[in-house]
C-alpha positions as CSV (number, residue, x, y, z in Angstrom):
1,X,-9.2,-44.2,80.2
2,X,-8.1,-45.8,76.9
3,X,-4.7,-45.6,75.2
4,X,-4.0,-46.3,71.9
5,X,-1.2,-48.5,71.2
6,X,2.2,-46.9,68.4
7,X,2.5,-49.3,65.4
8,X,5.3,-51.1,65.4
9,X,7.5,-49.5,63.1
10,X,6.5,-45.8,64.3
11,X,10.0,-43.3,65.3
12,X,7.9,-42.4,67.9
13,X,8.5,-45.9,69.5
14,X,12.3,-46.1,69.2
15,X,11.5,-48.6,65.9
16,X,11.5,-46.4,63.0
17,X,13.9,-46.2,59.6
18,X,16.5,-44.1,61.7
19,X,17.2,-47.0,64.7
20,X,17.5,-49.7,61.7
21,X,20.0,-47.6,60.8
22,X,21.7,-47.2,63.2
23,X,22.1,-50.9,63.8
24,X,22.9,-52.0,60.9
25,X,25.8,-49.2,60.7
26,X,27.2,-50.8,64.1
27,X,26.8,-54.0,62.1
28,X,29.3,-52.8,59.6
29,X,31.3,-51.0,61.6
30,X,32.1,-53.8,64.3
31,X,32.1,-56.4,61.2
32,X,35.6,-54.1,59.9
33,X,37.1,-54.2,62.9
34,X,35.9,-57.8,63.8
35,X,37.1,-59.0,60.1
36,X,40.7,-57.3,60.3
37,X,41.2,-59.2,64.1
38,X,40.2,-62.2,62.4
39,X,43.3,-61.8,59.9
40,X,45.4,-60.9,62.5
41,X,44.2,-64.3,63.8
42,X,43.3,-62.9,67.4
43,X,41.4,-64.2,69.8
44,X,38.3,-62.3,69.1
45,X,37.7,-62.0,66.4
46,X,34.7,-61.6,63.6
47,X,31.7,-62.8,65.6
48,X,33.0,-61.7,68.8
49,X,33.5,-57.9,67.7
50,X,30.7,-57.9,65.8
51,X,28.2,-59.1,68.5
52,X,29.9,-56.3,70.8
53,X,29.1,-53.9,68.1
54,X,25.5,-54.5,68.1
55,X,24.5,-55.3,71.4
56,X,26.1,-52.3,72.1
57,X,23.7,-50.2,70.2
58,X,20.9,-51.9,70.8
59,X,21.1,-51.1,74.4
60,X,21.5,-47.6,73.2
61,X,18.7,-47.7,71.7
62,X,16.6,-49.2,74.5
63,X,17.8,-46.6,76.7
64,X,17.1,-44.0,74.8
65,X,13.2,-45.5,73.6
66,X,12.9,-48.3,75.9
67,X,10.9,-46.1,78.5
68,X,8.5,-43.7,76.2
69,X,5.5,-45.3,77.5
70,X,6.6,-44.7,81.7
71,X,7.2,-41.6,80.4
72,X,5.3,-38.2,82.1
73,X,4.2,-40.4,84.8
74,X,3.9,-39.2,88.5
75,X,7.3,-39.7,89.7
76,X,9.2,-41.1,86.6
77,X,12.4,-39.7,85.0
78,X,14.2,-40.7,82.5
79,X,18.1,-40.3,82.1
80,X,19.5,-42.2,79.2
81,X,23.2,-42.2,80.5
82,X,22.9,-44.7,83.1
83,X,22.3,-47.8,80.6
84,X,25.5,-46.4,78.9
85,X,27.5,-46.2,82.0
86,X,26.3,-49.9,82.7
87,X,27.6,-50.7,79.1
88,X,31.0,-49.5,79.4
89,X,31.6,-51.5,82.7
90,X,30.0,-54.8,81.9
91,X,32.3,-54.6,78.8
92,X,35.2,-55.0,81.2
93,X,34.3,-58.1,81.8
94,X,34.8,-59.8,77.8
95,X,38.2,-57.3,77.9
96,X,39.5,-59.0,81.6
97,X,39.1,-62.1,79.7
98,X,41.4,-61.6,76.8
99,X,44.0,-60.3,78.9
100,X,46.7,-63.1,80.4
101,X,50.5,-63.0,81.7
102,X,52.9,-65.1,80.5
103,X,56.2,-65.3,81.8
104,X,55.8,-61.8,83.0
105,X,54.7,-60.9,79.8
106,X,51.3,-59.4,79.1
107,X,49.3,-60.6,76.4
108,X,45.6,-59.5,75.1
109,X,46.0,-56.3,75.7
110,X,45.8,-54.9,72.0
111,X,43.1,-57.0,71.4
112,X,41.1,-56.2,74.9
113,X,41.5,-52.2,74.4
114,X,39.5,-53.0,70.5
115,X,36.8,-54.9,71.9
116,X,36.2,-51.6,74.3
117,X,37.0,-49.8,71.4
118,X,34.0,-51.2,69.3
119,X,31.8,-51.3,72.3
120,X,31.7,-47.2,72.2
121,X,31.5,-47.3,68.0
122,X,28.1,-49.5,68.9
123,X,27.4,-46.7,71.3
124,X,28.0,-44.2,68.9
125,X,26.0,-45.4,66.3
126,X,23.0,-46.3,69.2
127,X,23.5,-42.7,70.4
128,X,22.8,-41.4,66.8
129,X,26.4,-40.1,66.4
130,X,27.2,-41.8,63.4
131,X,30.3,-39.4,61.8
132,X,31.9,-39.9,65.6
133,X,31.7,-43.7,65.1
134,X,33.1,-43.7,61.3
135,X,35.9,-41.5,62.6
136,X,36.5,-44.1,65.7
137,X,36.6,-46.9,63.1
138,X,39.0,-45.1,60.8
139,X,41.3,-44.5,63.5
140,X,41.5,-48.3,65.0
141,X,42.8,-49.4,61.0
142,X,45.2,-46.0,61.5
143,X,46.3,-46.9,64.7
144,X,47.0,-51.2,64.3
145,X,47.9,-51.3,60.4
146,X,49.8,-47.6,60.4
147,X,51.4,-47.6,63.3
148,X,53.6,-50.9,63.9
149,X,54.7,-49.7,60.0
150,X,56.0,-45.9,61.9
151,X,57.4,-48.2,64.9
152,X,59.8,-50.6,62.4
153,X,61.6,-47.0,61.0
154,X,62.0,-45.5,64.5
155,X,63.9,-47.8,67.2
156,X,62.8,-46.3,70.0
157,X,59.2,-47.2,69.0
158,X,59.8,-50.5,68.0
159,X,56.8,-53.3,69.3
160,X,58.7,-56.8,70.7
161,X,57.1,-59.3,68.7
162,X,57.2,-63.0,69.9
163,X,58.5,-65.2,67.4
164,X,58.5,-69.1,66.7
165,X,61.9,-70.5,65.5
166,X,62.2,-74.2,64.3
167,X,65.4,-75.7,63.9
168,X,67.1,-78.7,63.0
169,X,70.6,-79.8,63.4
170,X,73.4,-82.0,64.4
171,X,73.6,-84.0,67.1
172,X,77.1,-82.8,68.7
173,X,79.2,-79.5,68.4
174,X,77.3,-77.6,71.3
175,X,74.9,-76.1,68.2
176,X,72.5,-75.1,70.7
177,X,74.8,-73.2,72.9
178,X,75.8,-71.0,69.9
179,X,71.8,-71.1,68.5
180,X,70.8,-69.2,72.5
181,X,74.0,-67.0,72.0
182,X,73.0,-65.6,68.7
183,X,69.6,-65.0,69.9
184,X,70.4,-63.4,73.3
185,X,73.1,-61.7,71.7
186,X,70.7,-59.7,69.5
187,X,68.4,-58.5,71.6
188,X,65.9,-61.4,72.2
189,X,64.7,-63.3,74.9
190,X,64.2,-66.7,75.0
191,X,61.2,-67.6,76.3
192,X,60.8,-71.1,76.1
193,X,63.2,-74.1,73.9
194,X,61.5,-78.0,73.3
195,X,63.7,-80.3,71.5
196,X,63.3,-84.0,70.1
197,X,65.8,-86.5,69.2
198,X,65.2,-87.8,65.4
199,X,66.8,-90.5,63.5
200,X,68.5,-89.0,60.8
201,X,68.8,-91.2,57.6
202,X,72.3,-90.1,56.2
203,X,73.5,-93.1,54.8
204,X,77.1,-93.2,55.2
205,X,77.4,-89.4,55.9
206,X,78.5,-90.8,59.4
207,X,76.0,-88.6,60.9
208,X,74.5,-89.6,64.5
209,X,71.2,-88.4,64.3
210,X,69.7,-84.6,64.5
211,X,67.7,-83.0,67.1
212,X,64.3,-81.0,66.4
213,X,64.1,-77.5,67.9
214,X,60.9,-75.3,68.3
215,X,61.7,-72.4,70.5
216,X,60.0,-69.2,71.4
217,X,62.1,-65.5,71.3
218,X,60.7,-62.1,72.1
219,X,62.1,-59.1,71.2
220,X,62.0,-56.2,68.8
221,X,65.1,-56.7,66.3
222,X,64.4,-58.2,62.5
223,X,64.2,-61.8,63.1
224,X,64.9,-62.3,59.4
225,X,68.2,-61.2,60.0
226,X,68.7,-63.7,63.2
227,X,67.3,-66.5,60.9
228,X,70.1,-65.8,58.0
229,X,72.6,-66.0,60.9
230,X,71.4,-69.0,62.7
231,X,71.4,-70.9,58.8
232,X,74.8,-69.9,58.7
233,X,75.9,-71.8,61.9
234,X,78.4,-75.4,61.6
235,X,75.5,-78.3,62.5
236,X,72.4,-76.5,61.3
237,X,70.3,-78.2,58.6
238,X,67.2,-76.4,58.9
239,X,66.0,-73.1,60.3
240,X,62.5,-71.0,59.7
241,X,60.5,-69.0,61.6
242,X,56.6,-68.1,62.5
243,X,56.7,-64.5,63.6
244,X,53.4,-62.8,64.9
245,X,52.6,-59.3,66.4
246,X,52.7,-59.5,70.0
247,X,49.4,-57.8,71.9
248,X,50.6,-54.8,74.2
């Protein structure tokens, strides 16, 4: 008995027009969501989401035209959804990586929950629902650039954000103390203080010398406010910030 082989680029075979689509929609899809991590300056970012994206359809797409030709064989059944459920739990393991604790703080979390996220747009677009994984992508930009705008105008929704604060100032006049006292005072906790003796070329300012500050502060008040305070303080010469989101 003969059998005659599908061309290459035959539907029939799971390799016509409509699966090119469909990758190269996850491509775009996953290269948003990948490019707007990137900004964010996460740790996966562009190539990472990306890759997820279309690995994720592609296996899709195998499980859904991978087996035509086992097909109506004695014995042999098919069921696309168990490649799928493999998907979604091997994806666990790139999202266990991102995720770390830091002095009881959790980190990666944010950026974990989008890699999942544009695992199931890949599916989406694999599975041939293409509106479903639009609307997914959509939503991720509504839910990281809209919401932490909603959370700064209601309090009780406001995201801590771990901040780096760099200071310089006198030697003497227990400027540090008062430094830690403004920031615990307002809310923040500090999470971690380095300091370095300089020489401090004053001439004959009489002063001894200054000391170099990088600390690190969590919390979820307006650190431009703490910074105009801390400027304000006898003994400091210098004060700016670094602020950056902190991943849920």
């Amino acid at each position: 008995m003969s059998s005659q082989a599908l061309p290459l680029f035959d539907p029939a075979a799971g390799q016509g027009a409509r699966q090119f689509a469909e990758l190269a929609l996850a491509l775009v899809l996953s290269t948003l969501i990948g490019a707007e991590r990137a900004v964010q300056q996460k740790s996966a970012g562009l190539r990472t989401h990306t890759l997820v994206g279309v690995g994720s359809a592609l296996f899709m797409e195998v499980s859904q035209h991978g087996f035509n030709s086992v097909l109506g064989m004695d014995g042999v059944a098919l069921d696309p959804s168990r490649v799928a459920a493999q998907i979604v739990s091997g994806i666990g393991f790139i999202g266990g990586g991102l995720i770390f604790v830091r002095r009881d703080a959790v980190r990666g979390l944010t950026t974990a929950a989008t890699v999942w996220l544009t695992c199931a747009i890949g599916m989406a677009c694999g599975g041939g629902l293409p509106l479903l994984a639009i609307a997914a992508t959509v939503c991720h930009f509504l839910v990281v650039r809209g919401y932490p705008w909603v959370s700064r105008r209601i309090p009780a929704l406001a995201t801590e954000r771990r901040t780096g604060l760099h200071l310089a100032y006198e030697v003497g006049g227990s400027v540090l103390t008062r430094v830690l006292e403004e920031c615990t005072g307002r809310g923040f906790r500090v999470l971690e203080v380095r300091t370095d003796r300089t020489d401090w070329d004053g001439g004959s300012s009489g002063r001894r010398g200054t000391i170099a500050v990088r600390m690190e502060i969590e919390g979820a008040a307006e650190v431009p406010g703490l910074v105009a305070v801390l400027a304000e303080l006898d003994g400091v010469l210098d004060v700016a910030s670094l602020e950056t989101a902190a991943d849920e």
